[in-house]
N, C-alpha and C positions, 0 to 999 in steps of 0.2 A: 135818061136823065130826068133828075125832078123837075115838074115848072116851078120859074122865077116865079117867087112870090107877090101879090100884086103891090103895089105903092101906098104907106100908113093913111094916107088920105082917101083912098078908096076902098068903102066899106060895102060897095052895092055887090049885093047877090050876085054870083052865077048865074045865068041860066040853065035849063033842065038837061038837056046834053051835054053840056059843055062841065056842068056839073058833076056828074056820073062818070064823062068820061076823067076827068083828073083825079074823081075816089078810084076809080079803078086805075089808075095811074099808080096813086098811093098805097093801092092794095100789092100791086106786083113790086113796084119798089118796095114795098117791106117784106115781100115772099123772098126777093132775093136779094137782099139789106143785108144777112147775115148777121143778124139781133141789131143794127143800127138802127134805132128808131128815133131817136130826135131830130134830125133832119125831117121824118116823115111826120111825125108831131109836128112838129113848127110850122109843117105849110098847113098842117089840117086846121090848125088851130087859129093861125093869122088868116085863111081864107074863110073860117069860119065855115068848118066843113064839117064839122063835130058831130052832127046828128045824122048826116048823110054817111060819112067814113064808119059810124060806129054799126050804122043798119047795114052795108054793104061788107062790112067786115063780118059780122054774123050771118048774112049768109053766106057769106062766103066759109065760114065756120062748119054751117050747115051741108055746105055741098060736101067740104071736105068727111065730114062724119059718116054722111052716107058714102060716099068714096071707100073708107074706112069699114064701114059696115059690111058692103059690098064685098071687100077684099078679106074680110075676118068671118064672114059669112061661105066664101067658096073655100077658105081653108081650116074653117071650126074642125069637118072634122078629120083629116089628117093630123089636127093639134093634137086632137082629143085621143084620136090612136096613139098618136108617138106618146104622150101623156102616160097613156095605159103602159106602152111600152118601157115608157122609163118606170112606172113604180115598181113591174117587174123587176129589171133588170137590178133597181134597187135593193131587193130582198137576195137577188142574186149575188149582188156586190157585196152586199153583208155577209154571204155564206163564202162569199171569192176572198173576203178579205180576213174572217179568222181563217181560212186554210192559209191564207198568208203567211199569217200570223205564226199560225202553229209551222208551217215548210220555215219561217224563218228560222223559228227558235231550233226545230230538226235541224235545219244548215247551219246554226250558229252551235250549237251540238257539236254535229261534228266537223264543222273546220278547228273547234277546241280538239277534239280527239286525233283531228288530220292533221294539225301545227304539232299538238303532243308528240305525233309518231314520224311530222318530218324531224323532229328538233331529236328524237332520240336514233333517226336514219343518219341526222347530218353526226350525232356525237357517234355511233357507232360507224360510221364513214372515216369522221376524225382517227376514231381507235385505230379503226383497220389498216388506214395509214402512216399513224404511227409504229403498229408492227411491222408491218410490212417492210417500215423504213428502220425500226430497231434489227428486225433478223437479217434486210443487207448491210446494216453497220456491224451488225455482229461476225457478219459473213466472210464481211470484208478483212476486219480486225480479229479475226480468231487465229490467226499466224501469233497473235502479241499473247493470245492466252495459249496457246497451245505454248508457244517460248517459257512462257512464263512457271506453269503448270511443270515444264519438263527440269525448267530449274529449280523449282519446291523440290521435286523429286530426288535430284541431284543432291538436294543440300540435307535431303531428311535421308538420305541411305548412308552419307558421309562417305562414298567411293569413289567416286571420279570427280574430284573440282576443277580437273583441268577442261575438263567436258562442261561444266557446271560456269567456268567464267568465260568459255566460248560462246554456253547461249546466255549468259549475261550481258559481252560483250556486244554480239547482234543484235540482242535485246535495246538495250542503250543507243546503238547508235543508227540502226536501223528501221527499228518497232516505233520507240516511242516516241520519236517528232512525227509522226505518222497521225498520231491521237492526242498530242498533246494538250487538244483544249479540254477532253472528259474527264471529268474524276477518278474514274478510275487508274486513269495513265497517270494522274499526280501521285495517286496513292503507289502504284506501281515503283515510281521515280522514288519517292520516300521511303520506300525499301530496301532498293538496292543499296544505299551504303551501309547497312547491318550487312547483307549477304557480302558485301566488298569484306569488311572486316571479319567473317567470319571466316574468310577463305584466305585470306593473307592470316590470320590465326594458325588454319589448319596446315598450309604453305609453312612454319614456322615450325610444327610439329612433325611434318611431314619432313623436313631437314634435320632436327635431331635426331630421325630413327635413321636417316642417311647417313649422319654422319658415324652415329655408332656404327652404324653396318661399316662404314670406311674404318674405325678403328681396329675392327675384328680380321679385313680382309688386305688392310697393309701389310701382313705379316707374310700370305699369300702371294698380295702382291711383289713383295722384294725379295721372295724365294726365286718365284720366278724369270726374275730381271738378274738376279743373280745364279742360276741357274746358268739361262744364256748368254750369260758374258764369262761363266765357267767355262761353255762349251766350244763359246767363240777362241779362246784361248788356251784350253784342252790341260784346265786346272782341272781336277781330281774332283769327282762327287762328295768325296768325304768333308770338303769347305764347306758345303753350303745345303748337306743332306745332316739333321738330325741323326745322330748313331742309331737310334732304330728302324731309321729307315734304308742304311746302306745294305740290309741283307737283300731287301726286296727290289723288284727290277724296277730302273727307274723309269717311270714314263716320259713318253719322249714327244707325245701331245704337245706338251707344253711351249716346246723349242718352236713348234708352230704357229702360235699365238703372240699376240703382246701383252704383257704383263698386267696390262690396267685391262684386260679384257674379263678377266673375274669381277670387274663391279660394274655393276648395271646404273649410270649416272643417268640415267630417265629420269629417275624423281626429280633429281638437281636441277637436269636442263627444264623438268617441267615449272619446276617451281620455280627459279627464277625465273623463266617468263611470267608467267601467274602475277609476281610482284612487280615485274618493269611494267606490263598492262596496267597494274593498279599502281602503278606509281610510288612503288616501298622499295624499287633497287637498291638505292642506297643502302636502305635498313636491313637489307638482306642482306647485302654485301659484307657491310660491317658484322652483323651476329656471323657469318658463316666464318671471317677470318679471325673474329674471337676465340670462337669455338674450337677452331682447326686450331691455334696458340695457344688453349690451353691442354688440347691434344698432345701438341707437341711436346709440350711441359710434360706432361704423364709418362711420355713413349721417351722420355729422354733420363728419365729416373732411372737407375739400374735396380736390377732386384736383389734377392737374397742370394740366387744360385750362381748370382757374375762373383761371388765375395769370396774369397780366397782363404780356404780353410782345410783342418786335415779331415772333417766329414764329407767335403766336397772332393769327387773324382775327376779323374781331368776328362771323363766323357762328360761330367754334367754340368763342368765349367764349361766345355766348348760348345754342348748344346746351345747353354742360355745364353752364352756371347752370340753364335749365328743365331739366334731367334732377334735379340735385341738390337745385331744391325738387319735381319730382315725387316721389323717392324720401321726402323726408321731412314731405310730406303724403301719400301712400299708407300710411305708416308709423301718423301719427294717426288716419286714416279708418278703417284697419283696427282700432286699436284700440279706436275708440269702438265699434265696429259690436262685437266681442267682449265689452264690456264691457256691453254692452244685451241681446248674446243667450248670456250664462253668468252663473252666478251662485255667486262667490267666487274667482273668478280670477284677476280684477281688481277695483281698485275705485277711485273718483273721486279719493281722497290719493291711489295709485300713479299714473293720469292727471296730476297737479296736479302731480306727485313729477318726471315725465318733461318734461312741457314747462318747467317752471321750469328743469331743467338746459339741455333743450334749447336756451330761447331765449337764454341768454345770448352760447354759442358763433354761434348762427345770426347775432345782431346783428354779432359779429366777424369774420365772415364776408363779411356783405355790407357792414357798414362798409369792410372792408378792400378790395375789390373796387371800391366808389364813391369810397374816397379815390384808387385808383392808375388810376381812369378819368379819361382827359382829352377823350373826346369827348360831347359835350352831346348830340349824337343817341343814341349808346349807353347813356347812362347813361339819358336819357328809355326807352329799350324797357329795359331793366333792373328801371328804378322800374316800370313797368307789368307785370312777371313778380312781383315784390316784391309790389304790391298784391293782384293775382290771386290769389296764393297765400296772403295775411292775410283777402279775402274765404270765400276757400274751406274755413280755418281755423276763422276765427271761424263756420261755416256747423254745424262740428261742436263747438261749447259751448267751445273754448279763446281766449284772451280776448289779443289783437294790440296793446294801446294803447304797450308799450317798440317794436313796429315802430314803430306812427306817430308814436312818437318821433323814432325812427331818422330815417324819411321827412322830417321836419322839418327836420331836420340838413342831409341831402343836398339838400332845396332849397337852402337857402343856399349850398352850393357849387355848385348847378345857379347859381343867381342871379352867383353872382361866377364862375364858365367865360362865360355869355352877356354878363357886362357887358364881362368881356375881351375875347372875341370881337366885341363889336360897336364897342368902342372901337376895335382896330385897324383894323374896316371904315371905319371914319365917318374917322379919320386917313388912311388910302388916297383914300378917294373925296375927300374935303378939299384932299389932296396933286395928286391927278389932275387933277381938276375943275378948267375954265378959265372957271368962271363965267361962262359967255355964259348968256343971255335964253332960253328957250326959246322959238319962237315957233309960235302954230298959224294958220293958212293958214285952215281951215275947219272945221265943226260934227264932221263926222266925225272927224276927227282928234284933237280936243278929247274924245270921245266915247272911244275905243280909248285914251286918256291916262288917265281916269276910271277905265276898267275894266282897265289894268292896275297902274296907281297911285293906289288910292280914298282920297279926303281924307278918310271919313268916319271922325272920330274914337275911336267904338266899335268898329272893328275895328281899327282900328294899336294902340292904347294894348294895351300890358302884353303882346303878342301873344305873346311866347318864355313869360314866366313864366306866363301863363291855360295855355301848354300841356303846365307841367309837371302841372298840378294837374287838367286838364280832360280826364283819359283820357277815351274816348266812354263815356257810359253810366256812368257811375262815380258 
């Protein structure tokens, strides 16, 4: 602690110890003051200590310098080497520091060239993954191009559509929700309604060369159907066989088939499915029972060789009458048979619809033909192709009762041709006849008279008319 300074009225000196010892008081008090020195001033200067503090602090100066001396004297030279050592190391640093310099600019080199060649690792990384993941999307979705691919093919060879809207059909409903969200598959999707309409097109053409073929093989077809209902009833080949062809044996294949078995209805059944798929039934529906009506129209016209004339023979009158009802009973049979095996195509009113026009024509027809015949054998094979072909009708559910109408009619003219004709017989033989006795000689004679001219009442009576009405087997 400092000493209390002495009282303003006492200005007497110190004495010589007492003096010394309080500079040196003031000396350590300001060694360890920590730069506080006005406290240490103020006593120096109120005890008036000023020439003693300032000579004791010089030495004290003194001592310290040589203290100092001493200490910078035992480590000059260790200074003096590390000194040395540092200007080396100096000249070192300088040579440490451009290699720095230059390893920098080397390393800054190339991490430029090592960034360059991550950033074209990471883009050709990127690529590779992207292939990678384009060839399993391809991988995956090559069923839609290979579909796709098979129906280009389908549609550029124009042979098989029914083949062609099956893998359309897969395609559509299978393929393409699969990929819906690429471009590709929209583009795909936008194509198909051309290829739709190109095949409900070809569907449409493909049923007109049907239907011809149907015009061509009705004729076939109602031979045959009349055929077997000849045979079922053991009426005579000569009804329902062309004259040209009664020399030759008749084939008896036929009896073994059914009638509608000469036309190959694939296309039909294909094609209408083709358009119930695409959703054109209806429209197919409609063109096909157009078509088939105005068919009927055609096949219901008679020709030149039905037309009753003296250049006409009664073989080629009878031919073209059995040609003209086989064509329009192969026409029914066939219908019925399409009407049993499709379903909306036709239906019983369009059936009902068709023979109601048909038969009205048909009765004027053959009316017309049995009023401008005048021979009673002709007209009997006539009425007998006429019945034939009402049995073979009504065989397939269409109902014949305005014919045997008709047939009713043409008896009575069958009845008054035979009563003419037998009246001018019976007036000739009357005229002729010189009324002598017949006479017979003997048993035998009498016997050859019987069997060429039998009295028995039940065969002469009514013999022209029983044979209008008494086809065999009828």
């Amino acid at each position: 602690m400092s000493p209390q300074p002495p009282a303003a009225n006492n200005t007497t000196k110190t004495s010589g110890p007492a003096l010394y010892h309080n500079v040196q008081t003031y000396i350590k008090e300001l060694e360890i003051s920590e730069g506080q020195l006005s406290s240490v001033l103020k006593n120096v200067y109120e005890n008036n200590q000023r020439e003693e503090f300032m000579k004791r602090l010089d030495d004290r100066v003194k001592q310290y310098d040589v203290e100092i001396e001493k200490l910078c004297s035992k480590n000059y030279q260790d200074f003096v080497k590390t000194f040395n050592d540092l200007l080396s190391v100096r000249e070192d640093t300088s040579i440490l520091k451009n290699q720095l310099v230059e390893n920098n600019e080397k390393i800054q080199a190339l991490g430029k060239s090592l960034i360059t060649k991550v950033d074209q690792l990471v883009l050709e990384n990127r690529k590779q993954n992207n292939i990678l993941l384009s060839v399993e999307t391809l991988n995956r979705y090559m069923p839609v191009f290979n579909i796709y691919r098979q129906l280009k093919n389908q549609m550029k060879e124009k042979k098989n559509y029914y083949q062609a809207l099956k893998l359309l059909e897969e395609l559509e409903n299978n393929y393409l929700p699969m990929v819906k969200n690429y471009r590709f598959a929209q583009s795909i999707h936008h194509s198909l309604p051309l290829i739709k309409h190109d095949i409900i097109n070809e569907t449409f053409s493909d049923l007109k060369d049907f239907l011809e073929t149907l015009r061509v093989e009705a004729v076939i077809c109602g031979k045959i159907a009349n055929q077997q209902m000849a045979h079922k009833l053991k009426i005579d080949k000569k009804y329902y066989l062309m004259e040209s062809e009664l020399e030759k044996i008749e084939d008896d294949s036929d009896l073994k088939k059914l009638p509608f078995d000469v036309v190959d209805f694939s296309p039909l059944y294909k094609n209408l499915h083709m358009n119930q798929v695409l959703g054109h039934k209806a429209n197919f529906s409609d063109y096909y029972r157009n078509q088939r009506k105005k068919q009927l129209q055609l096949a219901m016209n008679s020709n030149s060789n039905m037309e009753m004339n003296e250049s006409k023979t009664e073989r080629d009158l009878l031919d073209a009458y059995k040609l003209y009802l086989h064509n329009i009973t192969g026409f029914f049979v066939i219908e019925d048979q399409i009407l049993s095996s499709t379903e909306g195509l036709v239906d019983e009113r369009y059936m009902d619809e068709l023979f109601s026009k048909a038969l009205p024509r048909l009765k004027s027809i053959i009316r017309k033909i049995m009023e401008e015949c005048s021979n009673a054998k002709l007209m009997l094979k006539l009425k007998i192709v006429v019945v034939l072909f009402c049995l073979t009708i009504e065989e397939v559910q269409f109902p014949t009762i305005q014919l045997s109408d008709l047939l009713r009619e043409i008896r009575e003219k069958y009845y008054s041709m035979l009563l003419d004709k037998s009246s001018e017989k019976i007036n000739l033989i009357l005229t002729e006849d010189n009324y002598t006795c017949m006479e017979i000689d003997s048993q035998e004679a009498y016997n050859l008279l019987m069997e060429f001219f039998p009295l028995d009442s039940k065969e002469t009576k009514g013999e022209h008319s029983d044979e209008f009405f008494s086809t065999p087997a009828i």
